[in-house]
C-alpha positions in Angstrom: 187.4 116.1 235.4 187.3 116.9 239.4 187.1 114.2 241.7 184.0 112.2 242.3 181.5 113.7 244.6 181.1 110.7 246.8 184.0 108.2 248.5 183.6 105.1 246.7 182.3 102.5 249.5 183.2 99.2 249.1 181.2 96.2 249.8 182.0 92.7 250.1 179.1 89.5 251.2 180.9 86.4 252.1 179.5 83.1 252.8 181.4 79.2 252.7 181.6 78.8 248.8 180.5 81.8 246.9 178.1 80.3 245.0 174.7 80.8 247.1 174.3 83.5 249.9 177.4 85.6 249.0 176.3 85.8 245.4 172.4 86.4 246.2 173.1 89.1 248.7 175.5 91.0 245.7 172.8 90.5 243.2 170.1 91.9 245.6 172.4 94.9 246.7 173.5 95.6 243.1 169.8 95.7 242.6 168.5 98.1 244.9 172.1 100.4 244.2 171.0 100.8 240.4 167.2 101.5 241.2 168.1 103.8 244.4 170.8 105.4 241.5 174.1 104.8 243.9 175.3 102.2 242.0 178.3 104.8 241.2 179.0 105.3 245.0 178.8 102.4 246.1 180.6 98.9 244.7 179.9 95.2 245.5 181.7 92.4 244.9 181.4 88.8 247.1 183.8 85.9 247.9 183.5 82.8 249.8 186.3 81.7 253.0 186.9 78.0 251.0 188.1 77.8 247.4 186.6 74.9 246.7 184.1 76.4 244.0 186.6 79.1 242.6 185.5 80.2 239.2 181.9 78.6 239.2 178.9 80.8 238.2 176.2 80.8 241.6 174.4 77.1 242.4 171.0 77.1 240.2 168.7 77.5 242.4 170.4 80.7 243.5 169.9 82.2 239.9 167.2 80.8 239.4 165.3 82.1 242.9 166.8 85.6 241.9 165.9 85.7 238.3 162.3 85.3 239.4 162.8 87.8 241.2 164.0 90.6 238.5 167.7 90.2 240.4 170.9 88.9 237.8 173.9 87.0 239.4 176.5 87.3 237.5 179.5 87.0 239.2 181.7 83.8 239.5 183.0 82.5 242.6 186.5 83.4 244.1 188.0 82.9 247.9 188.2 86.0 250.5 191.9 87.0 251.4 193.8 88.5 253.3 194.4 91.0 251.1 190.8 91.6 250.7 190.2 93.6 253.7 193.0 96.4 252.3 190.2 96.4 249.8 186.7 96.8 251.4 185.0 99.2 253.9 182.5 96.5 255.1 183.3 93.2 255.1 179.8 91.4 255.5 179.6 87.3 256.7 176.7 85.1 256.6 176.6 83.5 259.5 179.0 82.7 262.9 181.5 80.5 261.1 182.3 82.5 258.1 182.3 85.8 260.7 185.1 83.9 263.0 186.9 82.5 260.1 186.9 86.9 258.9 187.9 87.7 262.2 190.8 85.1 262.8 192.1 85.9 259.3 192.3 89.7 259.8 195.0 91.4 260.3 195.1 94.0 262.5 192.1 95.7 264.6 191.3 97.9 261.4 190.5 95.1 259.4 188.2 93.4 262.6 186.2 96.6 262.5 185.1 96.1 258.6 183.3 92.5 259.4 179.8 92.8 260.2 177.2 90.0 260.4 174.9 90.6 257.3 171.7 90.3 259.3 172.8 92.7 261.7 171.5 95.7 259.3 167.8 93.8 259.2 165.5 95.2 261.5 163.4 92.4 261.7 165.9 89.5 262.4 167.3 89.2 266.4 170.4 89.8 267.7 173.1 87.9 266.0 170.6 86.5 263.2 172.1 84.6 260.6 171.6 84.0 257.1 171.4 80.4 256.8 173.0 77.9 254.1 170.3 76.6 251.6 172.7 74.4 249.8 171.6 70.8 250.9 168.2 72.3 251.1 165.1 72.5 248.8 163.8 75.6 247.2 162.0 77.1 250.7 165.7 77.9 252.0 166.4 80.0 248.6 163.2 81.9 249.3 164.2 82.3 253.1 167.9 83.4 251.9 166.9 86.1 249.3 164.5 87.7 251.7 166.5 87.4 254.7 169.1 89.5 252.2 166.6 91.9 250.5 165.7 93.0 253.9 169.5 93.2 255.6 170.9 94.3 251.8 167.9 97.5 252.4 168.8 98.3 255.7 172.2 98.2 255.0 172.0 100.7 252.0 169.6 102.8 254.4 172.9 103.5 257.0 174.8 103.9 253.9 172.8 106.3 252.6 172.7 108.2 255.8 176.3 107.6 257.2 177.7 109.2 254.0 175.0 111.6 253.0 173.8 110.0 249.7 171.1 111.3 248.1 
């Protein structure tokens, strides 16, 4: 077998506990990979900067807002290290906290240049948009959060597609 005819990118989302945004933004990206058929090119995986949810399956409302909308979350929760950045090409945060926890945990100037504010690849949102925590909230915020992440999670995969010549 010859080597595979794309680089395998490597995405991470990462939000406070890994149980709502993170989770959401991997289901929807995971999502759109397998119907856009780069689910082979391009991997996803999420964390959260605190460890205090480690090994819990994504808050309720987050599965249940992305089961309704034809989007599995599957993954269990698990902290963001230092080692992570070795591991990922984009390295994508939430909001401002979680981006300036990212940025005063990486290493080097290498690893700064993988942390990107999720929003950032949403046309629609403003400058330095963020995708905000729904987890004291009531269902509304869920909605907000998945859409906020459908849109960033398409432009996102659109660069992708074009920055490494997907097709």
């Amino acid at each position: 077998m010859g080597q595979p005819r794309y680089p395998q990118i490597r995405l991470c989302f990462v939000c406070m506990g890994n149980i709502c945004r993170s989770p959401t933004a991997e289901g929807i990206m995971k999502s759109l990979l397998k119907a856009a058929g780069f689910h082979k090119q391009i991997s996803v995986e999420s964390a959260g900067m605190e460890s205090y949810h480690v090994g819990q399956r994504a808050d309720s409302r987050a599965y249940e807002m992305a089961r309704t909308r034809g989007v599995t979350l599957n993954s269990r929760a698990r902290q963001f290290t230092i080692d992570d950045f070795a591991q990922f090409d984009y390295v994508l945060a939430m909001d401002h906290v979680n981006r300036d926890d990212l940025l005063e945990l990486a290493p080097d100037e290498s690893a700064r240049e993988k942390i990107f504010l999720l929003r950032s690849f949403d046309a629609s949102a403003p400058p330095e948009a963020e995708v905000p925590d729904p987890y004291s909230g009531g269902r509304t915020g869920f909605i907000e959060v998945f859409d906020q992440c459908e849109r960033a999670c398409a432009g996102l995969l659109t660069l992708l597609g074009s920055e490494y010549n997907l097709s």
